[in-house]
Structure formats: C-alpha cells, structure tokens
KEKE-3310 file (N, C-alpha, C; in steps of 0.2 Angstrom, whole numbers, plus 5000, padded with zeros to 4 digits):
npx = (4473:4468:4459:4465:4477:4480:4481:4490:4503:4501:4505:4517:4526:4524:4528:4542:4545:4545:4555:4564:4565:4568:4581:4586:4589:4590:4580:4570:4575:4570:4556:4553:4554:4547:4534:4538:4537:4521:4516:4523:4523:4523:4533:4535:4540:4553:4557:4560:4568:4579:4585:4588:4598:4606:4609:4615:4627:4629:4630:4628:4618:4608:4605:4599:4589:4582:4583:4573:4561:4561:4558:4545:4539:4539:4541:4542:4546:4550:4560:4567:4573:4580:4589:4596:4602:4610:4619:4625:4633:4642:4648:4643:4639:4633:4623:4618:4614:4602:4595:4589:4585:4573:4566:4561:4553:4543:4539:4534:4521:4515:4510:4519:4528:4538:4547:4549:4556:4570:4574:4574:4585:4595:4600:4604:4616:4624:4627:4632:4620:4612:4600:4597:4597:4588:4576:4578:4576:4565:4555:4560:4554:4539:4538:4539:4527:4521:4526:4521:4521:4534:4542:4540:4547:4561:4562:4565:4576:4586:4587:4590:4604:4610:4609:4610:4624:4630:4621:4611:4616:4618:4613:4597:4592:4599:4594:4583:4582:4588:4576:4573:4562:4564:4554:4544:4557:4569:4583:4599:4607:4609:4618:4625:4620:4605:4602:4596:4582:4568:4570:4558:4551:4555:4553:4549:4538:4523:4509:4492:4483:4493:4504:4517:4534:4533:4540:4550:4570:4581:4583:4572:4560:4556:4546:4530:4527:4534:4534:4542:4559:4559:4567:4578:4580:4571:4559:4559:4556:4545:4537:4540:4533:4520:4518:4517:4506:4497:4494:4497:4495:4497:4512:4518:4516:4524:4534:4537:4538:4550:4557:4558:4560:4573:4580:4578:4588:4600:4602:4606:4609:4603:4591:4586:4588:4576:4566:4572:4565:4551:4551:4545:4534:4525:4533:4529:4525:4520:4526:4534:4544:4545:4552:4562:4571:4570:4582:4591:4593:4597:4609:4617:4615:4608:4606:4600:4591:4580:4577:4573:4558:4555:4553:4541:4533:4528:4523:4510:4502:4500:4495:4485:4483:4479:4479:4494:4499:4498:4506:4519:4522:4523:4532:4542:4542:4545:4559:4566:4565:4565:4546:4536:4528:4521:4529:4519:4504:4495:4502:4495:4483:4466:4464:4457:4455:4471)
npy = (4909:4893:4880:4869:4871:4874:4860:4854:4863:4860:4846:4847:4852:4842:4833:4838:4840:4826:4819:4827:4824:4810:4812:4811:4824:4831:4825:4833:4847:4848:4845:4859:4867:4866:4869:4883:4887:4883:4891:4908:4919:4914:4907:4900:4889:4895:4896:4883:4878:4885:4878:4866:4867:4872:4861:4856:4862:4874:4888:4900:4899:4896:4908:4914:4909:4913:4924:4927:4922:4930:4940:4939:4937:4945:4942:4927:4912:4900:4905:4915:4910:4897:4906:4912:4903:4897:4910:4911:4900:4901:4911:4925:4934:4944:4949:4936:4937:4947:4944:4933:4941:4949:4935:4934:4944:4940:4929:4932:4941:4931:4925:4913:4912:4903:4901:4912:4918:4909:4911:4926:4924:4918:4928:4937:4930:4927:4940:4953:4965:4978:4982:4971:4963:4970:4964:4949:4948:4956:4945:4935:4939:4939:4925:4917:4919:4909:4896:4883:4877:4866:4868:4882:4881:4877:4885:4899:4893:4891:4904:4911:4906:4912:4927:4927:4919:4914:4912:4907:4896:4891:4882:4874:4880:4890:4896:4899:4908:4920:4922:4917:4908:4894:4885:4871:4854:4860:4855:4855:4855:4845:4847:4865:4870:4865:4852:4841:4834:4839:4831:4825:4822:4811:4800:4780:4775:4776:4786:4782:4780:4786:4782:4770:4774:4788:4793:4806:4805:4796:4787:4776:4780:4777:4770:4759:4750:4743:4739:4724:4720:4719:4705:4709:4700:4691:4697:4705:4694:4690:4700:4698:4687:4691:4701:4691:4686:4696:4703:4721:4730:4723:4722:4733:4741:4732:4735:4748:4749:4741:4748:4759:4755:4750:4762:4767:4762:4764:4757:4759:4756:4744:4748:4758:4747:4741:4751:4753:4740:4741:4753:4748:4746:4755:4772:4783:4787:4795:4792:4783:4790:4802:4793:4787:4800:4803:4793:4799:4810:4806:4800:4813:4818:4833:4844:4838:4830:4840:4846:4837:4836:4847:4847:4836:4843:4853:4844:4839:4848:4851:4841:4841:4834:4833:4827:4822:4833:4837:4827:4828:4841:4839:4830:4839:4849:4842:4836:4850:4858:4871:4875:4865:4871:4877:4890:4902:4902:4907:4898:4886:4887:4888:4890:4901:4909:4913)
npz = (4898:4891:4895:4891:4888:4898:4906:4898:4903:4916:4917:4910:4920:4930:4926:4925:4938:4945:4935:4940:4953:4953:4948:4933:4927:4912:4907:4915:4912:4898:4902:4911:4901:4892:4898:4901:4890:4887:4896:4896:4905:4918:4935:4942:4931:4928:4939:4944:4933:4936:4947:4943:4934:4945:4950:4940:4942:4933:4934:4928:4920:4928:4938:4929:4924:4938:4939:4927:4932:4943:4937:4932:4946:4957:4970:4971:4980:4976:4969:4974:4985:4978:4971:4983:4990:4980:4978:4990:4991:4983:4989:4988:4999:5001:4993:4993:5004:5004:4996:5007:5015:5006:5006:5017:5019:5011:5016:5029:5027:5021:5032:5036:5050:5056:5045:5039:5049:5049:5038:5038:5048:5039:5032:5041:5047:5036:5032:5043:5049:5056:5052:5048:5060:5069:5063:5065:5080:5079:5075:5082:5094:5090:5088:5100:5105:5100:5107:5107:5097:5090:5078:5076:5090:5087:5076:5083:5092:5088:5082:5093:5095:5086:5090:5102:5108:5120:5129:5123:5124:5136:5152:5154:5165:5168:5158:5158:5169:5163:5158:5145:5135:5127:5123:5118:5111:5113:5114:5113:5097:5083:5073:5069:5061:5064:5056:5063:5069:5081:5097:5100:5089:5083:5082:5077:5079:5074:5075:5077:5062:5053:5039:5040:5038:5038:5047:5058:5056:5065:5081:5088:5100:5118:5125:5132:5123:5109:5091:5088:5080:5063:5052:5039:5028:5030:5030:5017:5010:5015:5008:4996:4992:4996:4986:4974:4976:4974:4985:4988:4994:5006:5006:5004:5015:5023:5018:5019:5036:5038:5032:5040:5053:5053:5046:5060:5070:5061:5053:5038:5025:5023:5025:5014:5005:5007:5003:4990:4985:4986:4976:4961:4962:4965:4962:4964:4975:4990:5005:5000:4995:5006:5016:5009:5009:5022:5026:5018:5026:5035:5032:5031:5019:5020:5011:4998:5003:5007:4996:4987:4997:4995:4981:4980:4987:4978:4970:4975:4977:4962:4961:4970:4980:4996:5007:5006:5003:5017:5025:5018:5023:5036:5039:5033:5043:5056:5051:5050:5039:5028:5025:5012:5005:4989:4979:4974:4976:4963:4953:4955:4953:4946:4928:4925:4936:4938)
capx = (4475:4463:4460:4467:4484:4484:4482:4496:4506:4502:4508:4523:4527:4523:4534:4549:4544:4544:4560:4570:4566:4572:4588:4585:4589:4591:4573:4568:4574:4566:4549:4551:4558:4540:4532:4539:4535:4516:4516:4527:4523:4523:4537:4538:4545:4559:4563:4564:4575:4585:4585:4589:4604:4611:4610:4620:4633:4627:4631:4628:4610:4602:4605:4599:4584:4580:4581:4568:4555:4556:4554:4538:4536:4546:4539:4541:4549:4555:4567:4572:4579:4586:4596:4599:4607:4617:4624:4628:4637:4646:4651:4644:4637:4630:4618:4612:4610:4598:4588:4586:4579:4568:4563:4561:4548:4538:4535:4531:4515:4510:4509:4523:4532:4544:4550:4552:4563:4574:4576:4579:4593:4600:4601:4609:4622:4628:4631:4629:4620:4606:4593:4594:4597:4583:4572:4578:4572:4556:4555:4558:4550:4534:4539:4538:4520:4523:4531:4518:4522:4540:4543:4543:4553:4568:4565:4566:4580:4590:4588:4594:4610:4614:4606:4613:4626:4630:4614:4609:4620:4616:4606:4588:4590:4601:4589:4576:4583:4589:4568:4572:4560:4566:4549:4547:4560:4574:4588:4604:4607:4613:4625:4623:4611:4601:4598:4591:4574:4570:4568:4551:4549:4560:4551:4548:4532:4515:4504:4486:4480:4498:4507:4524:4540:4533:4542:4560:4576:4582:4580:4566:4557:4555:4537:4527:4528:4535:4533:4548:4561:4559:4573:4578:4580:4563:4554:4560:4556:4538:4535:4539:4526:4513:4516:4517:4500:4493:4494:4500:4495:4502:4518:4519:4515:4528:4544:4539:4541:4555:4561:4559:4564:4582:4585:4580:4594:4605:4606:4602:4608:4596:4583:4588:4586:4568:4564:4573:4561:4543:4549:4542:4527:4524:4538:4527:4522:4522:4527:4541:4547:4548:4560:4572:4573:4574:4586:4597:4594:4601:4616:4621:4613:4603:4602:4597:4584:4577:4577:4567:4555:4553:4549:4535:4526:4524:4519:4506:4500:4499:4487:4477:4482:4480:4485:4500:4504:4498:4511:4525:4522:4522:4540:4548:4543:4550:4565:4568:4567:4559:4540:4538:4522:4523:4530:4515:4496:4494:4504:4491:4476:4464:4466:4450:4458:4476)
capy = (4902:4890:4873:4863:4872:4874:4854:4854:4867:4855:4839:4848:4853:4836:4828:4839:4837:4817:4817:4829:4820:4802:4813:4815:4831:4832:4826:4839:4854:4847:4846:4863:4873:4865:4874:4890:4890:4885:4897:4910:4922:4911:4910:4892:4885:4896:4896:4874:4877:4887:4873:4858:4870:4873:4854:4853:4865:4878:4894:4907:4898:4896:4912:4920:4908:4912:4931:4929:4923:4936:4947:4938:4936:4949:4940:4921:4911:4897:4908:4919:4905:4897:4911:4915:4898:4899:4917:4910:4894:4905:4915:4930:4935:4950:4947:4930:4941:4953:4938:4930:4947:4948:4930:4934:4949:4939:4924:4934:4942:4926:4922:4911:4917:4901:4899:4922:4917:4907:4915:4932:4922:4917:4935:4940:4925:4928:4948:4957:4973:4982:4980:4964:4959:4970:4959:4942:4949:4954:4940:4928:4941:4936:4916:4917:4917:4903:4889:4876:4873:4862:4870:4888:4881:4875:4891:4902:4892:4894:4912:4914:4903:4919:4933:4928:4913:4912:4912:4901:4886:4887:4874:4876:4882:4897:4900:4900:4913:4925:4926:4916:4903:4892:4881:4863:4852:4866:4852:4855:4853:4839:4853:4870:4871:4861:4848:4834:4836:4838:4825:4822:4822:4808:4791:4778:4774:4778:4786:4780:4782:4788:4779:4768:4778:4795:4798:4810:4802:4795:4780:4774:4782:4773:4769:4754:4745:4742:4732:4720:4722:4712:4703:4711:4694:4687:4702:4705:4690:4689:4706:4696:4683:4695:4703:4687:4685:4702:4708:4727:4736:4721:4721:4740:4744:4727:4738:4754:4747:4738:4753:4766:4754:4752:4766:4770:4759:4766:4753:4764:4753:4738:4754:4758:4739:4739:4757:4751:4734:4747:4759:4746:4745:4765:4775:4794:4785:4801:4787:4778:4797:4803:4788:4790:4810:4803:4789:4805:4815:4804:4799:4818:4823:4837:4847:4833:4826:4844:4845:4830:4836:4852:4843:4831:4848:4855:4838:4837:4854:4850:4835:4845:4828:4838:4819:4820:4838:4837:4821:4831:4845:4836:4828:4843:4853:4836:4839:4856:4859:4873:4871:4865:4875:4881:4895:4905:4900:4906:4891:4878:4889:4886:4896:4908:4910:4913)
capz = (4896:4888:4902:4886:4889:4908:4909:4894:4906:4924:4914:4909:4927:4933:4922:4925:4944:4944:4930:4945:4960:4951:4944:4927:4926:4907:4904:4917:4910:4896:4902:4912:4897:4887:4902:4902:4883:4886:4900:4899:4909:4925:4935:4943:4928:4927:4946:4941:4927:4940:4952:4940:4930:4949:4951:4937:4943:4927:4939:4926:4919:4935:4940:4925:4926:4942:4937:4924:4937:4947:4933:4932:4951:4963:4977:4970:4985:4976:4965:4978:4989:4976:4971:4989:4989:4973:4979:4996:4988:4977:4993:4985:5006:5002:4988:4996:5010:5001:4994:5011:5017:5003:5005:5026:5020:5009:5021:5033:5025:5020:5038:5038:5053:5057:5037:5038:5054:5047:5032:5040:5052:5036:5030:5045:5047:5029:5031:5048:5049:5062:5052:5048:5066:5072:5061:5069:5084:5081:5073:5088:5099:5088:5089:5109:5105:5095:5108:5109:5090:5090:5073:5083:5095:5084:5074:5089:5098:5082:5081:5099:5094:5085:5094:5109:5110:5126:5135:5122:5123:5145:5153:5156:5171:5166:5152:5162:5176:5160:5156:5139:5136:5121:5121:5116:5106:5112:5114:5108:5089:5080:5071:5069:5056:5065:5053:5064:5071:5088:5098:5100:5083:5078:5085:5071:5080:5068:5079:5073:5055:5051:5037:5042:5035:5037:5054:5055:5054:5071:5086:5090:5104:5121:5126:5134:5119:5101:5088:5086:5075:5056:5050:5034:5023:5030:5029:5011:5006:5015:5004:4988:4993:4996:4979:4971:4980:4973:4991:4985:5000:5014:5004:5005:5021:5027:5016:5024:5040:5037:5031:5046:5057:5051:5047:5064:5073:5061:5047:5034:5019:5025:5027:5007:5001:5008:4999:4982:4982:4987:4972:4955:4964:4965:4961:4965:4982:4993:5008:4999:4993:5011:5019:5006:5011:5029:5024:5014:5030:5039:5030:5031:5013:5020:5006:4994:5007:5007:4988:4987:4999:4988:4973:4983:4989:4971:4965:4978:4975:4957:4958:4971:4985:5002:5010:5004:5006:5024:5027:5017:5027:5043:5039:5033:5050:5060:5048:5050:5032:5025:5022:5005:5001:4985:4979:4973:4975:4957:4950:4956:4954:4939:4924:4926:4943:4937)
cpx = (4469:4465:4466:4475:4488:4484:4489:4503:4506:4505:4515:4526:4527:4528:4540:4548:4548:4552:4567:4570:4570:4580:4590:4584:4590:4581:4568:4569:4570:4557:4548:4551:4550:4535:4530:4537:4528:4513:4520:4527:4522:4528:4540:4543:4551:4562:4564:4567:4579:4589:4586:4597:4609:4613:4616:4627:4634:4625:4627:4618:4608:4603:4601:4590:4580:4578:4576:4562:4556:4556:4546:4532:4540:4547:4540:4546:4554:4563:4571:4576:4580:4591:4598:4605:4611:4621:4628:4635:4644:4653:4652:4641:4631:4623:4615:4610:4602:4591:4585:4581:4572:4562:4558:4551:4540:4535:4533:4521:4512:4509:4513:4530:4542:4548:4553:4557:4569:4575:4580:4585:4598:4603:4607:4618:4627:4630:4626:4626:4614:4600:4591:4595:4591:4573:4571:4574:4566:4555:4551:4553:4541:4530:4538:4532:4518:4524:4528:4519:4532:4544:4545:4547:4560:4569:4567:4573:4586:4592:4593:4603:4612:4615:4613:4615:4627:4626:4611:4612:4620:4614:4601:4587:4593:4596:4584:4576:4586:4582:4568:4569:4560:4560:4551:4553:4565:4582:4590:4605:4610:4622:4622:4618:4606:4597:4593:4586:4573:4567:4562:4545:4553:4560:4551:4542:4528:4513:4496:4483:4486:4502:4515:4530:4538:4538:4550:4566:4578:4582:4574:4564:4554:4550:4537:4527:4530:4538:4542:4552:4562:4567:4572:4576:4574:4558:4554:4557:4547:4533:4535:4533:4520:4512:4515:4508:4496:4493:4499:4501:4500:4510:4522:4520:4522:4534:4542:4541:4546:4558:4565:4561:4571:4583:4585:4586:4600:4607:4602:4604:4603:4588:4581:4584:4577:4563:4563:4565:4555:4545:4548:4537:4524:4529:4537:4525:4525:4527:4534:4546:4550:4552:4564:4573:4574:4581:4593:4599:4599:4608:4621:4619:4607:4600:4598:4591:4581:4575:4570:4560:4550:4548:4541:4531:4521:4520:4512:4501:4496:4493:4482:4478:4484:4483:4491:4504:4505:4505:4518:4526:4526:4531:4544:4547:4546:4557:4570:4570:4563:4552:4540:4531:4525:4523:4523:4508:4495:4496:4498:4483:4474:4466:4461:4454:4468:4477)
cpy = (4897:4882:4868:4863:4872:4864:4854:4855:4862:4849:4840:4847:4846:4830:4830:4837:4830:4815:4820:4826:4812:4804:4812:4821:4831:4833:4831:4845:4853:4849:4852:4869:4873:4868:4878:4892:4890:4892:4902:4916:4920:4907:4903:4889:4887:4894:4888:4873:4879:4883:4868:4862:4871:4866:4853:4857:4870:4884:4899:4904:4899:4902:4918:4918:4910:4922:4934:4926:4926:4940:4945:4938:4938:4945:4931:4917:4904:4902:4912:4915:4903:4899:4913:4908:4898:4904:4911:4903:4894:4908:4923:4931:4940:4951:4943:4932:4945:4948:4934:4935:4946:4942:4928:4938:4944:4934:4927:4936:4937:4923:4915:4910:4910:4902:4908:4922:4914:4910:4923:4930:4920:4923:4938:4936:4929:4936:4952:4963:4974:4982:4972:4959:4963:4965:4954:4942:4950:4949:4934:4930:4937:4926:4914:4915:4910:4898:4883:4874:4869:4865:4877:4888:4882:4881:4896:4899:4895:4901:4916:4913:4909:4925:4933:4918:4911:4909:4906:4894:4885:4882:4879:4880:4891:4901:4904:4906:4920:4926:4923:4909:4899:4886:4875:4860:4857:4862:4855:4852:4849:4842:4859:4872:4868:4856:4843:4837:4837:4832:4823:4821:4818:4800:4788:4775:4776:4779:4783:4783:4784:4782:4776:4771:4784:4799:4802:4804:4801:4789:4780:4778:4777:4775:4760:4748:4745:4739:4729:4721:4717:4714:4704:4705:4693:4692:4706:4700:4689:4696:4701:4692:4689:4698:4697:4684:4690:4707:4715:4730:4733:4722:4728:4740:4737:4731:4742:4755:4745:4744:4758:4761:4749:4756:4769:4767:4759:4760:4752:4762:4748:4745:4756:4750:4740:4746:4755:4743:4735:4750:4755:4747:4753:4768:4783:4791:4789:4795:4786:4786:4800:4800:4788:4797:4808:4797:4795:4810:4812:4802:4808:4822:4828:4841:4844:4831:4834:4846:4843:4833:4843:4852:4840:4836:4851:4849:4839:4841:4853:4846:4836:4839:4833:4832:4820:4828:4839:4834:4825:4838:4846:4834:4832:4848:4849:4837:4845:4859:4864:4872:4872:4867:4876:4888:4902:4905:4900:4902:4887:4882:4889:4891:4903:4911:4915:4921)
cpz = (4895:4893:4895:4887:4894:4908:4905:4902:4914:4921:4913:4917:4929:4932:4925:4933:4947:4941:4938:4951:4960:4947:4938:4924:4918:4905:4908:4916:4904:4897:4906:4907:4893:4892:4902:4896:4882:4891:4901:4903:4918:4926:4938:4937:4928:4933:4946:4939:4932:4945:4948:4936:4937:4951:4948:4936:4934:4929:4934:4922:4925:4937:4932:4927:4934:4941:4934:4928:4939:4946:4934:4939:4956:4968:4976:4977:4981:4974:4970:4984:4986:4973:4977:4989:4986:4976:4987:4995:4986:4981:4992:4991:5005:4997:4992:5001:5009:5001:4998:5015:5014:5003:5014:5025:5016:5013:5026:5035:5024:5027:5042:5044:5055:5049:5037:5045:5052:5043:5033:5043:5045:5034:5035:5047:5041:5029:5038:5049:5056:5061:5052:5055:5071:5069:5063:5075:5085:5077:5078:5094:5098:5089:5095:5110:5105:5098:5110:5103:5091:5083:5073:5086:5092:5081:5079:5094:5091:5080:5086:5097:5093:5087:5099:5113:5115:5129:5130:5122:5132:5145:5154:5159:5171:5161:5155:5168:5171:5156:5146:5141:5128:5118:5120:5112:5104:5116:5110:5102:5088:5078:5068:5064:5059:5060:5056:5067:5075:5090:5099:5094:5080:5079:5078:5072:5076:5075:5074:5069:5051:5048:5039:5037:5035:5044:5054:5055:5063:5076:5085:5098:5111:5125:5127:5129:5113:5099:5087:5081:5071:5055:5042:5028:5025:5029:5021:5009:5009:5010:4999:4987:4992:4989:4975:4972:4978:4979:4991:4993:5008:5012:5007:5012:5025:5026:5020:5032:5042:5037:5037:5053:5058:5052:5056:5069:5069:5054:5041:5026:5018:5023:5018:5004:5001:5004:4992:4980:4984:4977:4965:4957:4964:4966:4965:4972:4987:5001:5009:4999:5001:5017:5015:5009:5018:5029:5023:5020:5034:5038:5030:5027:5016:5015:5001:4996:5005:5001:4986:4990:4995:4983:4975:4985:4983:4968:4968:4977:4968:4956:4966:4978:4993:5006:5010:5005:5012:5028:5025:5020:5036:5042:5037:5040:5056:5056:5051:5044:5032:5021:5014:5000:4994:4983:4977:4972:4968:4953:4950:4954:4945:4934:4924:4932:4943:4936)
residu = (UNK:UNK:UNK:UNK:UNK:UNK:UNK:UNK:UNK:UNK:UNK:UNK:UNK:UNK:UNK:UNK:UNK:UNK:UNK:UNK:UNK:UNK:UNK:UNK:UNK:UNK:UNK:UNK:UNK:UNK:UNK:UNK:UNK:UNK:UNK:UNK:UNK:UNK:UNK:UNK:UNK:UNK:UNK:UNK:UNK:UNK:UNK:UNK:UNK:UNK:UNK:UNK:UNK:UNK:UNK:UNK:UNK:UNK:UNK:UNK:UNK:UNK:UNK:UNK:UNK:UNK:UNK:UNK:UNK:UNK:UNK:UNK:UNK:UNK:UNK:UNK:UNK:UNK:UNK:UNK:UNK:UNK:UNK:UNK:UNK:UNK:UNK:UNK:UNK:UNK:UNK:UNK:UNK:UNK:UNK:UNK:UNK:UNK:UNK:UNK:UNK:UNK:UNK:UNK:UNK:UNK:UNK:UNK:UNK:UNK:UNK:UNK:UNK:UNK:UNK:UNK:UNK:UNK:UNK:UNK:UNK:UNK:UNK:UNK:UNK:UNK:UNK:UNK:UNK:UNK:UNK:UNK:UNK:UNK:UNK:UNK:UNK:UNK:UNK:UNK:UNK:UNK:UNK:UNK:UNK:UNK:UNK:UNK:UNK:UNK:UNK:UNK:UNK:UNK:UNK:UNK:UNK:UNK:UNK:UNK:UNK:UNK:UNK:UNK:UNK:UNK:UNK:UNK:UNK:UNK:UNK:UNK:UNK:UNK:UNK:UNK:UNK:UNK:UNK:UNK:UNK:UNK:UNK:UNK:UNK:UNK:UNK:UNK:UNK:UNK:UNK:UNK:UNK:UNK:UNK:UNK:UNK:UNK:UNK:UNK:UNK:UNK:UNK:UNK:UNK:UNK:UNK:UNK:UNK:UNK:UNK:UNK:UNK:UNK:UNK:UNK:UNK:UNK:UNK:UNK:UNK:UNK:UNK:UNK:UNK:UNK:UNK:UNK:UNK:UNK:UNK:UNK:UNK:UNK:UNK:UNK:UNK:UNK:UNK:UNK:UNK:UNK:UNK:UNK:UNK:UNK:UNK:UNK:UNK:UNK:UNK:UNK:UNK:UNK:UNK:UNK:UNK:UNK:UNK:UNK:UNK:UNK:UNK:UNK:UNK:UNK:UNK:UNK:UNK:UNK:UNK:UNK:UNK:UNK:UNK:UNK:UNK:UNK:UNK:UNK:UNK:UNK:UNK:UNK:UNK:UNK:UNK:UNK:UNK:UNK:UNK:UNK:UNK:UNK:UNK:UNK:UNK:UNK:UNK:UNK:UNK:UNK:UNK:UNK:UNK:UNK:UNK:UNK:UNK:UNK:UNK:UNK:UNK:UNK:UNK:UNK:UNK:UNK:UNK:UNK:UNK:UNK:UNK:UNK:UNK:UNK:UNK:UNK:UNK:UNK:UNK:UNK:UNK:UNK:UNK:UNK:UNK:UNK:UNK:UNK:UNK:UNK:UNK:UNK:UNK:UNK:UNK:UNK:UNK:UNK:UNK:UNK:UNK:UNK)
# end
C-alpha cells in the first residue's frame, strides 16, 4: 500500500471511528466500508462494520462482517469478541463459548493475562466443560502472581466467583484460612459482572498531573482534604465567561471538574450538563470522552460506556497519541472493561511495516 492510500485508509478509519462514538452509525459504515475498499485485506474495518451493524440490531450483517476479518485475521481480537458478544446475545452459548476460548488463547500470547482471564471466564460461564475450566484455573493460578495489580485482582477474584462460589463470597478471614489470597480491590461486586470498579479506584480526586474527569465512576474518596463542591449554575456560568474571555483551557478544566464531581455524589444529569457545555469546544477530547463513559457507567450503561471506550483506544492508536492511550487505558482498567488496545498491531503500523 502506497503512504498516499494508507493516510487515505487512517482517515477513513478515523472518521468511522469519531461518526460511531457520536452515534452516527449510518455515516460510520460509510466511512468503514471506504476503508475496507482501500484496504481490503485488513481486517479492522470489517470487525467495525460488525460492531456498528450489531449496534443497529443487523444480526445476520455483523456476523457475516465479522466472519470476513477473521478470514483475513484468525487471531483478530476485535472481531472475535464481537462475535462472541453477538453469539452470546443471541443465546447461541456454545459458539460464543468457542469465540471467548479463541479470544482467551490469543490474549494470552500477547501477554495479556487479565483480558485472557476474563475472556476464558466468559468461555466457561457460557458452556461448562473440563477444559475450559481447567484453563480458568491456570489462568488465575498465573494471576496469583499478579495481585499487586488491582486489575489482577478483580480479574482473579472474578474467576474464583466461578471456580469456587462459596469460598469466594466468605469474609477475608475465611479466604484467608482456605489459602486463597484475592489481592488488592477484592471487595464484593457491584453486581455480578463486576461492572463497578473497585474501590480504590473510584476517587474523583486527580492525583498530580492527572487530568479532572479521568477518574472511575463513584463517591468521592475520603482524605485530608478536598476541594469543595461547585455550584452547578455558578460554575457553568464562570465556564461561559472564561470562554467568552478566550480562556479555553480554565473553562475546560472548570467543566471537567464540575463534571466528576457530580457525578461522583450521584447527580449524574448535572454531571451530563457540564460534559454537553465542554463538547463545542472539543468534541474528540479524549477527557471530555472518558466522563461521558463514566457518566454512562454509572447510570447502568455498561455496555455502551465500554463501547465508547473501545472506539477512544483505536482513535488513539491511529493518531499515534500514547497520552491518551495511557489515560484510556488507565480508566478502562478502574472500570473493569476490557483493555482497549487494539485489535492487531498491524492496523496502526506504517505501511512498509504492514
């Protein structure tokens, strides 16, 4: 592929990217379909057509789409989760089951050990068998390793849920005296999926250099000090001044605070207003992007928040912004969403490269 057509092929991508995150799905299959055509041997754009046709409840496309990336990429991660998804939606078990396996063995190799835990747990959940429970196991036995990561933990306390309900839903003390050691951020779940975060991942504090609105969904964290809470109306209304002042950055940085600390007391349409009146000023603002998806998590939408977060990693990927991966990294592992690397190094890689 000639650089003239790979930028063509990243701009495509970008667009559909950007069009599905804002729910424009029409003008996103459009600009992944212009994708697939400059590219067609590479397998992202199908598994995004597959992803924006299951958005739009277009069972038999998205499943075909996602068949023809892994013709082109056995091993592709998006398309194999989002077919494992579809199938499982479907309630076809045993299939979704197969794809979460498949999706368990590839993360694994790439080093990915909590995203290949989970993935194998979903395997197992969905259709019980010996092997696929001897995989969860060594799985978590691997993760054990793992328990100074909070990301580890949840994966691994998750695993047990299954493994072994009982012992996992003890107290500490019983855990502790059955030789199972469930590591950091091994609180009880929100709800069985473990959507919410754990706890020590769910302050709305910014630790230093960290942008305001990047933190999980949840209260506020209690510490020695923190900052006061703005009054929506006065604090709206000192944002408009500052723009009206050119002050881009005070404005900004005034909504995303405003933002994360509503939602975190819970008043998650006020948390919205201060989002909506950020998104003229930069719309692709990885920041603004990741308080709506804690906004969305928080209201229940977990799939959609995890969606969204999906989309923000291939963006990031695409224009090469490691900042912005790092940051969306960092909030899907306080989520508990699956990391939103991207599906295949070769996507993002030059074309000499490819």
């Amino acid at each position: 592929m000639s650089q003239t057509l790979y930028e063509q092929y990243k701009d495509a991508l970008r667009r559909g990217h950007v069009a599905a995150l804002r729910g424009r799905l029409d003008v996103a299959l459009a600009a992944y379909e212009e994708a697939a055509l400059i590219a067609p041997d590479r397998a992202l754009p199908h598994a995004s057509l597959g992803d924006v046709f299951q958005r739009l409840g277009r069972v038999e496309a998205a499943e075909a789409a996602y068949a023809v990336a892994l013709t082109r990429a056995p091993g592709d991660e998006a398309a194999l989760r989002g077919r494992a998804e579809l199938r499982a939606g479907l309630g076809n078990r045993l299939d979704a089951a197969r794809d979460f396996e498949a999706l368990a063995d590839v993360l694994e190799h790439a080093g990915r050990l909590v995203d290949a835990c989970d993935a194998a747990r979903r395997a197992l959940e969905l259709a019980e068998s010996r092997t696929r429970r001897r995989a969860v196991e060594r799985l978590t036995g691997l993760l054990r390793q793992q328990d100074a990561d909070p990301s580890a933990a949840e994966a691994l306390r998750l695993a047990l849920l299954l493994l072994e309900p009982i012992r996992a839903d003890a107290s500490d003390d019983a855990a502790a005296g059955d030789g199972i050691d469930l590591g950091a951020g091994s609180a009880a779940p929100d709800d069985a999926r473990g959507a919410g975060a754990p706890e020590d991942a769910r302050g709305t504090e910014s630790p230093e250099g960290h942008t305001p609105g990047l933190s999980a969904a949840g209260p506020p964290r209690t510490s020695p000090w923190t900052p006061p809470l703005l009054d929506p109306p006065s604090a709206l209304a000192s944002a408009e001044a500052m723009l009206d002042a050119h002050d881009v950055a005070g404005a900004r940085h005034l909504l995303l605070e405003l933002a994360a600390q509503q939602r975190g007391i819970g008043h998650l349409d006020a948390a919205l207003d201060a989002c909506l009146a950020l998104m003229p000023i930069d719309p692709a603002d990885t920041a603004l992007q990741l308080e709506i998806a804690a906004n969305q998590a928080a209201r229940g939408w977990v799939e959609i928040a995890a969606e969204k977060v999906r989309l923000l990693g291939r963006l990031s990927e695409l224009d090469d912004d490691a900042a912005a991966s790092e940051a969306i990294a960092a909030f899907a592992a306080g989520q508990g969403f699956a990391d939103p690397a991207p599906a295949a190094p070769a996507e993002g890689a030059a074309p000499n490269g490819a």
